[in-house]
N, C-alpha and C positions, 0 to 999 in steps of 0.2 A: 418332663422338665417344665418348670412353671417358669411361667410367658411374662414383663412387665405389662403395664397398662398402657392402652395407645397414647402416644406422646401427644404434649400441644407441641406444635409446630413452632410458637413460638420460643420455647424453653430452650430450644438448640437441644432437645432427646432426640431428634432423627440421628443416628449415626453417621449415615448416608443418607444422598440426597437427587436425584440424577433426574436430568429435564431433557428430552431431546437430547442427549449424551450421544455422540457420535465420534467415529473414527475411521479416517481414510487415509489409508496407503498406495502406492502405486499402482501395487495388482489390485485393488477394487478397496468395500469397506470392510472392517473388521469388525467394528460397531456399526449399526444403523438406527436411530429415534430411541434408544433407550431410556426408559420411565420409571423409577419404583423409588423408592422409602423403603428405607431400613431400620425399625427401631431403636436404640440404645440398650444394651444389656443383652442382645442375642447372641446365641452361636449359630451360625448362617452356613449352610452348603453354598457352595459356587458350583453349580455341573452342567459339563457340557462338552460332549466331541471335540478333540480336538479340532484348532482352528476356528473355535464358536467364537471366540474373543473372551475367552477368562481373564486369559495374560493381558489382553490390553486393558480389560473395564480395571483389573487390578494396579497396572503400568498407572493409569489414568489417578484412581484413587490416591497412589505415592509419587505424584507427580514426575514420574518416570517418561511416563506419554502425555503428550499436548493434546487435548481433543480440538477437533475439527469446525466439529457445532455443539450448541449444547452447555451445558454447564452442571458442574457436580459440587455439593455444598458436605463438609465434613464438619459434622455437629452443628451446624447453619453456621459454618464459616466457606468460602469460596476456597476452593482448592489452592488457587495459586495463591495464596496469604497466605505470608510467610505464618502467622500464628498457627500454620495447621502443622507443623512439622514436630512438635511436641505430641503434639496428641496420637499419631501413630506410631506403630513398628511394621514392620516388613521383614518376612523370612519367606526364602524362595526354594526353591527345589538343590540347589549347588549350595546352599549352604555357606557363603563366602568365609572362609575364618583365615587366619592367619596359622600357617602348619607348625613354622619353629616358634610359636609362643607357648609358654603354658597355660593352662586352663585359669592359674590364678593373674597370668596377665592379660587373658582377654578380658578376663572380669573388670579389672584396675583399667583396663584399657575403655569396656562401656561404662566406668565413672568417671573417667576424664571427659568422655566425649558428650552425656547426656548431663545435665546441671539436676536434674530428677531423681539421680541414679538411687534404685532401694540395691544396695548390695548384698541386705539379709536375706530379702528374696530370694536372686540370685545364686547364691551361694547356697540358700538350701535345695534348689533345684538339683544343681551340679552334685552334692553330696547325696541326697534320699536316691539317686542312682547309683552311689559307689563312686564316683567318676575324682579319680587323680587330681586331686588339686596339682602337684606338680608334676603331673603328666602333660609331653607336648600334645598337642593339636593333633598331628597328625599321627600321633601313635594310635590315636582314638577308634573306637569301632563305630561303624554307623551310628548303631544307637546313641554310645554315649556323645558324637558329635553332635546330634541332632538336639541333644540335652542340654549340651551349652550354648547352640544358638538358641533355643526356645531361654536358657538363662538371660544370655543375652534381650531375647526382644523382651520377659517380661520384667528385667531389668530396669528397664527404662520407664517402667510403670507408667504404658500407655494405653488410654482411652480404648483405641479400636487396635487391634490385629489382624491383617494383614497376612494369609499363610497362602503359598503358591506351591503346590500340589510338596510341601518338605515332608511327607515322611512315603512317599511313592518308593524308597528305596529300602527302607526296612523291611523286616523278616514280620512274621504274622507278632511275634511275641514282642517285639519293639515297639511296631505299630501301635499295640494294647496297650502300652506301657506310654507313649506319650500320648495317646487321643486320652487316659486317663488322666495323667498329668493336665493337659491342655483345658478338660472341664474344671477341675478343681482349682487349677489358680485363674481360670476364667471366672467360676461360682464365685469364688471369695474375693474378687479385686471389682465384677460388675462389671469386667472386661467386655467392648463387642469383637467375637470374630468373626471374619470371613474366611472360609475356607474352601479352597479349590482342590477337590480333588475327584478322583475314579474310582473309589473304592466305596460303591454304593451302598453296600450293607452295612458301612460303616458308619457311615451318615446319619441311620437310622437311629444310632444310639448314640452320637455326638450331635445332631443337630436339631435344632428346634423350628430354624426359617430354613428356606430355600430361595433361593436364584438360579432358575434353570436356563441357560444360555444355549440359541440353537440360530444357525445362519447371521450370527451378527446380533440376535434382536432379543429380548427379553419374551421366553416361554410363560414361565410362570415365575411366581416372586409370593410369597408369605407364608404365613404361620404353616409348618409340617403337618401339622396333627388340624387343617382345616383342610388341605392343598388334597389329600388322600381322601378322606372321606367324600368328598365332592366328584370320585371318578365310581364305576360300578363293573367287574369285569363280567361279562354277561356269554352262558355258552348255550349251545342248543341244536336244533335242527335247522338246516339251509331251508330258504321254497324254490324251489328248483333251481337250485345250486346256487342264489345269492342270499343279502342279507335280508331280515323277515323286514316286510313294511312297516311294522310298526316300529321299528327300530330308528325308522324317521326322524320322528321330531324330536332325539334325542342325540348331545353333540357325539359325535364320532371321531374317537383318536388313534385307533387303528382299529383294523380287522381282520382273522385269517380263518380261509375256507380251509379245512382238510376233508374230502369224501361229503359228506351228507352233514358234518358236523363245522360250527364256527364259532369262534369266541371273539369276541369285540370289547376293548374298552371305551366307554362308553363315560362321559358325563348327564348323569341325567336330567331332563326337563318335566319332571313329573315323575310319577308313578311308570314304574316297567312292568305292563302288563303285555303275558305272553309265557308259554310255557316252556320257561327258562330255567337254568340255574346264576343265578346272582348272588356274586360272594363281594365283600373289599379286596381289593385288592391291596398288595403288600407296597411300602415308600418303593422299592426297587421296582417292583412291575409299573406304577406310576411314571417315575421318570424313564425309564427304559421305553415308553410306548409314545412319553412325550418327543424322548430323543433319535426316535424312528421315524415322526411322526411331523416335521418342524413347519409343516402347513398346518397343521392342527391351531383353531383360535385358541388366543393367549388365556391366560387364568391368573386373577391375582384374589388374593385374599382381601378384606375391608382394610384400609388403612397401608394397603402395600402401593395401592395405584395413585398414581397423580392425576394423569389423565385416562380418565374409565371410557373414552371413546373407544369400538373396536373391540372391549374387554369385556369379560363377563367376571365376576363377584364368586367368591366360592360361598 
């Protein structure tokens, strides 16, 4: 998927924008010091265990959650300006729709409510599915519900979207059917998404950035296709049942002994000399090792970090 150019910072092309981004509830933080930049014009993964704070950095973004510390800029406008409330949509996992409406009055309903509103959009969305114009809401199957809220938010022809883990509930064939949908009126509008979800393999072929969330705090953050190249899964022989020394000076993000044999993912600091086998590893074996692993040093791609203290550069 081709990437834009890194933004000047002054243009307002950050999408996102987070400085010391925090959040604190009773039982402890849910966010802690979060840091990154988000381009303009990406489709972004959001992942991360539950409880990592997806839901809040996104609460956060739709002014849903107040942060604590910190501050978050939407398109370099400050979150809590009112002017940022055009610029996004927000679709969440529940799908909020009204059940005894019809699908042509939700529609009429997000042109009353948005001044934006493209209802041609809209409406070809809701049709290239089949989906009932005057069919209720609630008569709807998964899918086609999930079709009208996606009409809905791009409806509204907003800047950034906002998705919190909405299609977790569909069948594999739905699934396919809006993550397609999602790129092509993203491609063609320049739309940026965020997307939170768990369905890792699927990420690989919808998304271009990442944000990987683990204990509250930002894992890693940038371009897919730099974040992967930069880890090395490395297997071989143990020296007397642990990992080989020379395996040292190179960062270590997990590692598991079976018998005489262990494979390590491994960021490398040079050249892997040793007689190994060294393959890339897959987007999913990456973040699966990051999300096992949430001591592991942070990784951000050139232009993801704000502050590179701590941080190493892929």
């Amino acid at each position: 998927m081709a990437h834009t150019s890194t933004p000047d910072r002054t243009s307002g092309a950050w999408a996102l924008e987070a400085r010391g981004l925090s959040k604190r509830y009773r039982r402890g933080w849910a966010l802690r010091d979060c840091s990154f930049r988000l381009p303009a014009g990406r489709i972004c993964g959001l992942v991360g265990p539950n409880g990592a704070g997806k839901s809040t950095l996104l609460g956060m973004a739709t002014k849903q959650v107040e942060p604590t510390e910190g501050e978050l800029h939407v398109f370099g406008i400050p979150v809590n300006d009112p002017a940022v409330m055009p610029r996004f949509a927000f679709l969440g996992q529940d799908k909020p729709l009204f059940k005894r409406f019809t699908v042509a009055e939700t529609l009429r309903m997000g042109s009353e409510l948005n001044p934006g509103w493209d209802m041609a959009a809209a409406e070809r969305i809701v049709r290239s599915g089949d989906v009932p114009m005057n069919a209720r809401v609630g008569t709807l199957s998964g899918g086609q519900r999930t079709r009208v809220a996606f009409a809905l938010a791009f409806g509204k022809r907003p800047d950034l979207l906002l998705l919190d883990e909405p299609m977790s509930d569909l069948d594999p064939l739905a699934r396919h059917e809006m993550s397609t949908l999602l790129m092509a009126e993203a491609v063609e509008r320049g739309t940026t998404v965020v997307m939170s979800s768990h369905m890792l393999t699927e990420l690989e072929d919808v998304c271009d950035y990442l944000l990987v969330v683990a204990g509250g705090r930002i894992r890693m953050a940038g371009d897919a296709d730099a974040l992967v190249p930069a880890h090395a899964l490395v297997t071989g022989v143990t020296e007397e049942g642990t990992l080989p020394a020379a395996l040292g000076p190179h960062t270590l993000i997990e590692s598991r002994i079976q018998g005489r044999q262990f494979q390590a993912m491994v960021r490398p600091n040079g050249p892997l000399r040793g007689d190994w086998q060294v393959t890339e590893p897959s987007l999913e074996e990456v973040l699966l090792a990051h999300l096992r692993s949430p001591d592991a040093p942070a990784l951000y791609t050139p232009g993801a970090s704000i502050e590179a203290e701590g941080t190493r550069s892929a």
